[in-house]
N, C-alpha and C positions, 0 to 999 in steps of 0.2 A: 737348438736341437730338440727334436721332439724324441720324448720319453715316453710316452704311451700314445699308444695306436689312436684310443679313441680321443685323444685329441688332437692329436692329426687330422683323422676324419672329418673332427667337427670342423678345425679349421677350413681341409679341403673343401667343405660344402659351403662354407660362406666364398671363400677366395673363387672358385669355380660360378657362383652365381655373380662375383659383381665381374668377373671375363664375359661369362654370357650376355652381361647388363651392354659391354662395350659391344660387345661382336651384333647386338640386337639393333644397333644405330647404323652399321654400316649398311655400305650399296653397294652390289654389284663394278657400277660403273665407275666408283671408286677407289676401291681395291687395287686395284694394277698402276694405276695414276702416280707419275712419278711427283711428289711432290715437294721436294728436297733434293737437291743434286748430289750425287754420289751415296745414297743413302736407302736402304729399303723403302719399297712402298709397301703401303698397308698388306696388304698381302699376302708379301713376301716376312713381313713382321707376323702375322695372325699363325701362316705354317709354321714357322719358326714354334710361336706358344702350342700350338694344336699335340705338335708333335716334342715339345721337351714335357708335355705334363704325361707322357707314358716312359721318353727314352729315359732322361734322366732314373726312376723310379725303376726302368728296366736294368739300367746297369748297376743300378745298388745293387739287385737280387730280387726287386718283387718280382713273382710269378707273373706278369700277365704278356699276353703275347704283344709282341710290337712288330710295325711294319713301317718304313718309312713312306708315308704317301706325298704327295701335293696335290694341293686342292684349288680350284679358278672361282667357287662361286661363295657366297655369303652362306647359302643354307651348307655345301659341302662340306665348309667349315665350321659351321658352329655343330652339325652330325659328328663328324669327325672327333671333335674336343668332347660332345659330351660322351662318345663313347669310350675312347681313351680316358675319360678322367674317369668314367666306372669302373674300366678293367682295372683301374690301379685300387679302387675303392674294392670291389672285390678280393683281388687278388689280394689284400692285406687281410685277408678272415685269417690264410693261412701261418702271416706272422702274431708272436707273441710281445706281448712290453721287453722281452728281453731279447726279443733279435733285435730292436733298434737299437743296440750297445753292441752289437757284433761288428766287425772292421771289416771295413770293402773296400777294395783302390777303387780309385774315382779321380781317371783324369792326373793319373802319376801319381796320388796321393792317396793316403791312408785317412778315411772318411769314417765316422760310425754309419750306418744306417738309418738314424735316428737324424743324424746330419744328414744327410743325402735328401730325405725327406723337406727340409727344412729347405735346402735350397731348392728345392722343386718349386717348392712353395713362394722365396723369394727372389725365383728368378722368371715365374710368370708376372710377378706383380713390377718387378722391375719392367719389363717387356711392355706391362699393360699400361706402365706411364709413357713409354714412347706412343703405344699407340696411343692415347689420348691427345696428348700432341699433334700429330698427325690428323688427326680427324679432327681438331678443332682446324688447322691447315687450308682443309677437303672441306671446310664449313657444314660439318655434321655437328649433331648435337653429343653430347658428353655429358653420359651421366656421372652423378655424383656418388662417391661410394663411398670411401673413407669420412666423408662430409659433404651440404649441398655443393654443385657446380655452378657455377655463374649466373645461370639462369634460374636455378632453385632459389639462389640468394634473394635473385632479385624479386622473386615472384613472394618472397617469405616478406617482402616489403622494406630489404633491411637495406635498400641502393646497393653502389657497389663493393664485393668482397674486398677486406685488406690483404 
């Protein structure tokens, strides 16, 4: 659960740059491309993240306005995300450290805000390891973010990751 704002923020600004890092590999032509049976395609997984990094944050109580859109192209969504992840950046100037201890249902449940946050947080990164899946599927490259990816390993000279 996050306890003050500004480190949420700073959080959000790292978590937000390695989504952009994945959203930066994709095509077009791949996107839509079922590649798994019965199971989102990238896509349909990318709207999904675009739009839980405002709604989520919208039904805690931040302020910022939400729309649900869906989007067909690589740049429409990585626009999309990075706007919604401002208006949420924004829209917390008007919380203090102590609304993120104020109680909001969330989903039949009785949530802090501080939590609310928090899941925002790990349910893009959960999101972002299917998509990574995915795109390695679609034979895109995947970058490495929590640590190198396969190819980083390999180029660091060190053969293949355990």
């Amino acid at each position: 659960m996050f306890t003050s704002i500004a480190t949420f923020q700073s959080v959000w600004e790292m978590e937000t740059t390695a989504t952009l890092s994945c959203f930066d590999k994709l095509t077009d032509e791949t996107l839509f491309t079922e590649l798994v049976s019965d199971y989102r395609t990238m896509g349909r997984l990318v709207n999904h993240i675009v739009d839980c990094a405002i709604s989520i944050p919208h039904e805690a109580g931040v302020p910022a306005v939400y729309a649900k859109e869906t989007y067909t192209t690589k740049q429409a969504l990585t626009d999309a995300y990075k706007v919604n992840t401002e208006k949420v950046k924004a829209a917390l100037a008007s919380w203090t450290d102590d609304t993120l201890q104020e109680d909001v249902t969330m989903y039949g449940e009785t949530w802090k805000k501080g939590f609310a946050l928090w899941v925002t947080v790990v349910h893009q990164t959960h999101h972002r390891g299917q998509l990574t899946v995915l795109m390695r599927l679609a034979g895109l490259k995947v970058p490495g973010i929590y640590g190198p990816c396969k190819e980083e390993w390999e180029a660091y000279g060190l053969g293949q990751a355990d």
